[in-house]
C-alpha positions as CSV (number, residue, x, y, z in Angstrom):
1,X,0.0,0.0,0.0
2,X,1.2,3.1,-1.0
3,X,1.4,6.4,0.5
4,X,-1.3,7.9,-1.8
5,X,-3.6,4.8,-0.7
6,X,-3.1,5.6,3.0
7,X,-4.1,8.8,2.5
8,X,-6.9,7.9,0.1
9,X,-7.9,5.4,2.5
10,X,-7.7,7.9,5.8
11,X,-10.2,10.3,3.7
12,X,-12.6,7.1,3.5
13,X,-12.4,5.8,7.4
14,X,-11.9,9.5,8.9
15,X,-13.4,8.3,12.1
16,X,-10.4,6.1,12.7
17,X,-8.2,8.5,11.3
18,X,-9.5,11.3,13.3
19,X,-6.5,12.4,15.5
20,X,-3.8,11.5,12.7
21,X,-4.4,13.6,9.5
22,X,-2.5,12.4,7.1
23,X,-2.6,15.6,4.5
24,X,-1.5,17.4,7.4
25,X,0.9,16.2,9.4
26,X,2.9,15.6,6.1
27,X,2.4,19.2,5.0
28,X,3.6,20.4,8.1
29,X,6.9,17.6,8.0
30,X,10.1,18.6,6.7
31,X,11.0,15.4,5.1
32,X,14.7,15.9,6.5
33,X,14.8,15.8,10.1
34,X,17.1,14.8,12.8
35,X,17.5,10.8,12.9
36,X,17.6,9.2,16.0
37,X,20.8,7.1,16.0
38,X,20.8,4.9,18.9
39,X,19.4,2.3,17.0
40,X,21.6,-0.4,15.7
41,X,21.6,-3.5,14.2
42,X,21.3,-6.7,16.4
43,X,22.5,-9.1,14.5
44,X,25.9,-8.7,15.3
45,X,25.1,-10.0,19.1
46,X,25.6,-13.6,17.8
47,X,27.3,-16.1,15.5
48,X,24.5,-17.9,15.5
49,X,21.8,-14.8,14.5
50,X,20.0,-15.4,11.5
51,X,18.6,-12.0,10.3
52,X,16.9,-11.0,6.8
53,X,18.7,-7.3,5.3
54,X,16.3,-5.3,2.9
55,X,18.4,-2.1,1.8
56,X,15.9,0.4,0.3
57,X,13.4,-1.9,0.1
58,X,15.3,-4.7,-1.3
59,X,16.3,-8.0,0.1
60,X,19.7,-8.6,-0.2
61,X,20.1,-12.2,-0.4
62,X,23.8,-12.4,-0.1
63,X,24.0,-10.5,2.7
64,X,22.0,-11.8,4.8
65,X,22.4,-14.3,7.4
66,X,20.8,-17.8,7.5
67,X,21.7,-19.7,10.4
68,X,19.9,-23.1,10.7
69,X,16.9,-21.5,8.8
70,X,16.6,-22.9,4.9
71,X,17.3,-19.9,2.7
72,X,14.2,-20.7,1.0
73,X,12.0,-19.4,3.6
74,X,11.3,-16.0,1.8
75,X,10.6,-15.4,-1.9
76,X,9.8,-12.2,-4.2
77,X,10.6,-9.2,-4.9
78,X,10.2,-5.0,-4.1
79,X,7.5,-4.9,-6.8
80,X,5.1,-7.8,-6.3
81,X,6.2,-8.6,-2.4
82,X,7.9,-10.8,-0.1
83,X,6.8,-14.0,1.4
84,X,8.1,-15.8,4.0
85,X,6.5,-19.2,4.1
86,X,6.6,-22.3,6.6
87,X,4.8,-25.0,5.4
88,X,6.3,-28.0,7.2
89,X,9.5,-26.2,8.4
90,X,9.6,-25.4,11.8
91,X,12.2,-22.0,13.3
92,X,12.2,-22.4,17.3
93,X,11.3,-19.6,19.2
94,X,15.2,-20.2,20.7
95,X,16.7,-18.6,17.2
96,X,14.8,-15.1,16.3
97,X,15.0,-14.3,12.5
98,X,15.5,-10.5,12.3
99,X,14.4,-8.6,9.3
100,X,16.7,-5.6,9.2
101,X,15.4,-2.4,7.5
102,X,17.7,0.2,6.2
103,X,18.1,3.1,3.6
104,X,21.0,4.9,2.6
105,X,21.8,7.9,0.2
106,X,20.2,6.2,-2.8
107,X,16.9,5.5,-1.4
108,X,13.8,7.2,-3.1
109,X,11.9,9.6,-1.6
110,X,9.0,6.6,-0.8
111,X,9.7,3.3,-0.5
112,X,6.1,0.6,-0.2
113,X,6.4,-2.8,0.9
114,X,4.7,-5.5,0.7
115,X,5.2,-9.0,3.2
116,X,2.8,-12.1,3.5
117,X,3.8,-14.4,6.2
118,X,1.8,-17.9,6.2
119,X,2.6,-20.0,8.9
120,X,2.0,-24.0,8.7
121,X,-0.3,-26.3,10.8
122,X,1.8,-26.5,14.2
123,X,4.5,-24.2,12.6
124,X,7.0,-21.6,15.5
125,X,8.2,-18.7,14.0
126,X,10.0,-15.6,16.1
127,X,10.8,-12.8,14.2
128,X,12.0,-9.1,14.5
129,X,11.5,-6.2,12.9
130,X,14.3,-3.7,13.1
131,X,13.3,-0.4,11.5
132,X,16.5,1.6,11.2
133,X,16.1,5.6,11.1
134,X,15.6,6.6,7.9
135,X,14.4,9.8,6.0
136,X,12.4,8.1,3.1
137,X,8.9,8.0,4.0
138,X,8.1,3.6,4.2
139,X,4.7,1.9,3.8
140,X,4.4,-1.8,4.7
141,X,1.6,-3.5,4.4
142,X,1.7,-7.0,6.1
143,X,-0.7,-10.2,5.6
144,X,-0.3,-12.6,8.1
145,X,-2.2,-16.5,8.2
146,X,-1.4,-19.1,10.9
147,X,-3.2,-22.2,10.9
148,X,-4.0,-24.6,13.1
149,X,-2.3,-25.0,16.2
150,X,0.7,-22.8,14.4
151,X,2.3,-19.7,16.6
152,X,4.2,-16.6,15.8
153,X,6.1,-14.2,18.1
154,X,6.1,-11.1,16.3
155,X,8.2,-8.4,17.9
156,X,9.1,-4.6,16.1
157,X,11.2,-1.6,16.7
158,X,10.5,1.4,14.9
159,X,13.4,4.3,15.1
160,X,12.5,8.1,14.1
161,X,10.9,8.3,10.6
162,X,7.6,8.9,8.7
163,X,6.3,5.0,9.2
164,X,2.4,3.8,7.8
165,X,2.2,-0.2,8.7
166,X,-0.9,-2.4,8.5
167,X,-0.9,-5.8,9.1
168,X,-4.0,-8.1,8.7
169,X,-3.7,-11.1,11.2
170,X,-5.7,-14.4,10.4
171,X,-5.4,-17.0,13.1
172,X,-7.1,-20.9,13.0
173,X,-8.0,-22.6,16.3
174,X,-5.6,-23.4,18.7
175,X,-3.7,-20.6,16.6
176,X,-1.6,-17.5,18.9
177,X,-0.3,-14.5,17.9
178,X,2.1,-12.6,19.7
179,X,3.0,-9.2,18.8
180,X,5.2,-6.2,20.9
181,X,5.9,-2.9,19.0
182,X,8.8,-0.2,20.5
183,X,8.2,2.5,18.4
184,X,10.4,5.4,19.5
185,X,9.5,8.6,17.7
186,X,7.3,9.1,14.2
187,X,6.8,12.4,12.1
188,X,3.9,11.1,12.0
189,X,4.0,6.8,12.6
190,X,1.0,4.8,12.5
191,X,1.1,1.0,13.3
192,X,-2.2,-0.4,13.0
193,X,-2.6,-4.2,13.7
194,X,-6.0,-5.9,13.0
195,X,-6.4,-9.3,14.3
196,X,-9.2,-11.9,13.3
197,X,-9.5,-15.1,15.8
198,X,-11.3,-17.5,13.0
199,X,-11.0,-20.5,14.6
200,X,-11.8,-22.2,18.4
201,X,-9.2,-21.3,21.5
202,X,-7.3,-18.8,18.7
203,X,-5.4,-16.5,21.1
204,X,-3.6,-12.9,20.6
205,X,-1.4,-11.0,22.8
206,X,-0.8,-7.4,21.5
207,X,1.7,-5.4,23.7
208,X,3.6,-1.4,22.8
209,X,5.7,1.1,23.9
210,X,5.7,4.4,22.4
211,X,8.8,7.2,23.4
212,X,8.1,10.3,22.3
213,X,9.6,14.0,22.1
214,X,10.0,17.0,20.3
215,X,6.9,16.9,18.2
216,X,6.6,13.1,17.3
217,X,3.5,12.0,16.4
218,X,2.8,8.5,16.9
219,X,0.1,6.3,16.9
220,X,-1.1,2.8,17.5
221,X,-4.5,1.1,16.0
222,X,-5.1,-2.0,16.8
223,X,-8.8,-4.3,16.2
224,X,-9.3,-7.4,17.5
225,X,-12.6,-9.6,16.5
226,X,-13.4,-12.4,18.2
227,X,-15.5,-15.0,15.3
228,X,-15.1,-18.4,16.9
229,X,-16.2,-19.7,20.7
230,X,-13.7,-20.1,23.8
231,X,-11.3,-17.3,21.8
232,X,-9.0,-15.1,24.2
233,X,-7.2,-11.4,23.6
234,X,-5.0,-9.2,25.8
235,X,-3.6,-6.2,25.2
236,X,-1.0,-3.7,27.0
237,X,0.2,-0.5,25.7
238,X,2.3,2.3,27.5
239,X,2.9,5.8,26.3
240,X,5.6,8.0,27.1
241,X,5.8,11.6,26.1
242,X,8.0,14.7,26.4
243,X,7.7,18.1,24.7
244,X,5.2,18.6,22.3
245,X,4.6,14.9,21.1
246,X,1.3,13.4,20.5
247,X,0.8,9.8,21.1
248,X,-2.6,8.1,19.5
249,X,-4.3,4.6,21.1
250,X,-7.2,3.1,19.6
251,X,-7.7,-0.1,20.6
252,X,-10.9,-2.0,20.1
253,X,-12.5,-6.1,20.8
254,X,-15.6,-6.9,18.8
255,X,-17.1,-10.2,19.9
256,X,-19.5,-12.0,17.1
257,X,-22.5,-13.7,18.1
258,X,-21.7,-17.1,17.8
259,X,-18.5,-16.1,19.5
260,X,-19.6,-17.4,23.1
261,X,-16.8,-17.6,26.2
262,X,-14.7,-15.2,24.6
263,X,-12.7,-13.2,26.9
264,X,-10.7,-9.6,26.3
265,X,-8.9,-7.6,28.0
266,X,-7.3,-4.1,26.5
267,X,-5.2,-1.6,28.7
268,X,-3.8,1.9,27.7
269,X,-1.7,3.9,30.0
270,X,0.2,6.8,29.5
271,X,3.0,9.2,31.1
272,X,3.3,12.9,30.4
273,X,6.5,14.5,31.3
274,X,5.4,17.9,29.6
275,X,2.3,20.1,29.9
276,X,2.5,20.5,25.8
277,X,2.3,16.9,25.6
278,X,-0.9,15.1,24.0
279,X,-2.0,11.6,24.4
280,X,-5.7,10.8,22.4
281,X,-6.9,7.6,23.3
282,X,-10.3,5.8,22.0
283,X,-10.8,2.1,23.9
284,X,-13.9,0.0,22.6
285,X,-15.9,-3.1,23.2
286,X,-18.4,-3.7,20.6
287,X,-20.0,-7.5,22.2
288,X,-22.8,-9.2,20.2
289,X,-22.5,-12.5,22.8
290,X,-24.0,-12.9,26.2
291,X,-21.3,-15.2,27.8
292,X,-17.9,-13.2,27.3
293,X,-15.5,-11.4,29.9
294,X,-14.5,-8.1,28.1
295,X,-13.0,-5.2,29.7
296,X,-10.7,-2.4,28.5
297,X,-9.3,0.6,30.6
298,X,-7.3,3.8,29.7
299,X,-5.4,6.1,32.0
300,X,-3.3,9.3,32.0
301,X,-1.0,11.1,34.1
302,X,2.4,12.7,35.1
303,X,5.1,11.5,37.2
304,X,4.5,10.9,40.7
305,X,6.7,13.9,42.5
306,X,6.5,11.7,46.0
307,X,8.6,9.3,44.0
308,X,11.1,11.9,42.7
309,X,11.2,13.4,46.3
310,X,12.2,9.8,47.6
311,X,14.6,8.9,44.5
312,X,15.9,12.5,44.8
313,X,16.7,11.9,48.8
314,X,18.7,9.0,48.0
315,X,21.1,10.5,46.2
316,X,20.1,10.4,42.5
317,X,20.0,13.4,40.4
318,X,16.7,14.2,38.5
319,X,17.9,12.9,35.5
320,X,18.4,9.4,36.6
321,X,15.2,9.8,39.1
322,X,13.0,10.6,36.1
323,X,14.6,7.2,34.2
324,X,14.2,5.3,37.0
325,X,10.6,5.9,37.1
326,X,10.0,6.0,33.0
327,X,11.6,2.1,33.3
328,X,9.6,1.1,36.1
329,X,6.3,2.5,34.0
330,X,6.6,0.1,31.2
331,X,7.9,-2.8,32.9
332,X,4.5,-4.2,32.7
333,X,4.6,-4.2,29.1
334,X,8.5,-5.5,29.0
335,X,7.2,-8.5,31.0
336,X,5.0,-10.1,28.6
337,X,8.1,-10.0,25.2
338,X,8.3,-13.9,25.6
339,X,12.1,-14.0,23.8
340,X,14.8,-12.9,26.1
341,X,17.1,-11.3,24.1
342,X,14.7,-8.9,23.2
343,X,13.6,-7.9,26.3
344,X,17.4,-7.1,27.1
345,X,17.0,-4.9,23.7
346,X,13.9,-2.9,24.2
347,X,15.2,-2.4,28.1
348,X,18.8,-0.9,26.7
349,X,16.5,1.4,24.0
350,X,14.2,2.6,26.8
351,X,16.8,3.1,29.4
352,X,18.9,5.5,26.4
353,X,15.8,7.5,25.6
354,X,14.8,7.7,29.1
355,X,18.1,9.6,30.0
């Protein structure tokens, strides 16, 4: 999907595209801006990484890394899209595959992608998304199909950058989906997952972070429907913001009719460390059943000055007292990445940003 579609496409859904205009946020962006450079490339942790490296929108094959995973695994091309198919191949959750993003001088001014990812009957996949800073404005639209009984751990980083990602989840009974975002800083970013549980005891877990300053504009859509019986859903999302950034949550659970013992749960919180700061967000339950445990929260606030007192007392200065608390504020969300070495990731990227 290109950029011209998003925007064609916010014109048509404005309600869910009422606090990020398009038209105007990209009016208002000067498409050179100052990259964020603390992100790097985590492939170089490990021997034994196996990582995917698309350089302006291409896959370069030969360098890329393949580890114990069969090179075959992803096919096409910039113009008609990637896929990354497991029929009856199995990658362990043990050995991520990261898909490394970057551009460099040549890059056009807009680079769209496309990426279908259809996971086997009882097929593991654990893959990354690194999204390096970059001042080409990327689409990527993403199409994702587990089947029965498969699962996929599905985690992204997002640097500084004009970033518009959809991804259309399908997921078969017995199916789970597992998917944690870091997106740190967007002029504007927009990551809008949309999750379909087709099949009995289909589960998703959707978790986020969002770090924002200066006048980033970031924001996170997600939809889950529940279509099939004895389906679950959770969802955690923490917000930080400094300066004049504005974060965006919309997060909503729609429950079919037929789609009895369902049970959802959705949580937004966010931290504002600026009085200019803005933080929209739009929770829903839409629930056609009559046996279903739903619920969804939202919550907004500013750091709690008892705690800098008491940090402060002890001998930090306000600096690290104010990281100190940003940390412990999305811990909650750092608890449920299921791989490791990614929690030890996002932790070093938050704990940078936070001082």
């Amino acid at each position: 999907m290109t950029l011209a579609a998003f925007i064609t496409r916010s014109r048509r859904e404005q309600e869910d595209w009422k606090y990020t205009d398009l038209e105007a946020l990209l009016a208002s962006t000067n498409k050179t801006f100052n990259l964020d450079t603390g992100f790097r490339r985590y492939d170089e942790d490990g021997d034994n990484r196996a990582y995917l490296l698309f350089l302006n929108g291409v896959w370069q094959s030969a360098r890329s890394r393949f580890g114990s995973v069969p090179s075959c695994i992803l096919m096409g091309d910039l113009e008609s899209g990637y896929q990354l198919t497991l029929g009856e191949q199995t990658c362990l959750v043990a050995q991520p595959i990261e898909m490394v993003f970057e551009t460099d001088s040549n890059a056009p001014a807009e680079i769209a992608l496309k990426l279908s990812i259809d996971i086997g009957k009882n097929g593991r996949l654990t893959l990354l998304e690194n999204h390096l800073p970059s001042n080409t404005i990327t689409t990527i639209e993403t199409d994702i199909t587990l089947q029965s009984r498969a699962k996929f751990v599905h985690g992204k980083i997002l640097a500084s950058g004009t970033h518009l990602a959809l991804h259309e989840v399908r997921v078969a009974s017995g199916g789970y989906y597992n998917n944690f975002s870091l997106l740190r800083g967007g002029h504007p970013a927009r990551n809008e997952i949309n999750v379909t549980l087709e099949g009995e005891e289909a589960q998703a877990a959707l978790n986020g972070i969002m770090l924002l300053r200066g006048s980033d504009h970031a924001d996170t859509t997600t939809r889950i429907t529940h279509q099939a019986p004895n389906c679950a859903s959770r969802q955690v999302y923490k917000t930080v913001l400094d300066g004049k950034a504005r974060g965006v949550f919309q997060g909503k659970i729609t429950v079919a009719p037929h789609a009895q013992k369902s049970d959802g749960y959705q949580m937004s919180r966010a931290l504002l460390l600026s009085d200019q700061a803005e933080m929209d967000a739009r929770p829903e339950l839409e629930i056609y059943a009559d046996d279903v445990k739903c619920s969804h929260g939202s919550a907004i606030g500013a750091l709690d000055e008892d705690a800098m007192f008491y940090l402060r007392a002890r001998g930090l200065n306000e600096t690290q007292a104010r990281a100190l608390l940003i940390e412990s504020f999305v811990a909650e969300t750092l608890d449920n990445v299921q791989v490791e070495a990614w929690r030890d990731i996002f932790r070093r990227e938050i704990g940078e940003w936070a001082q």
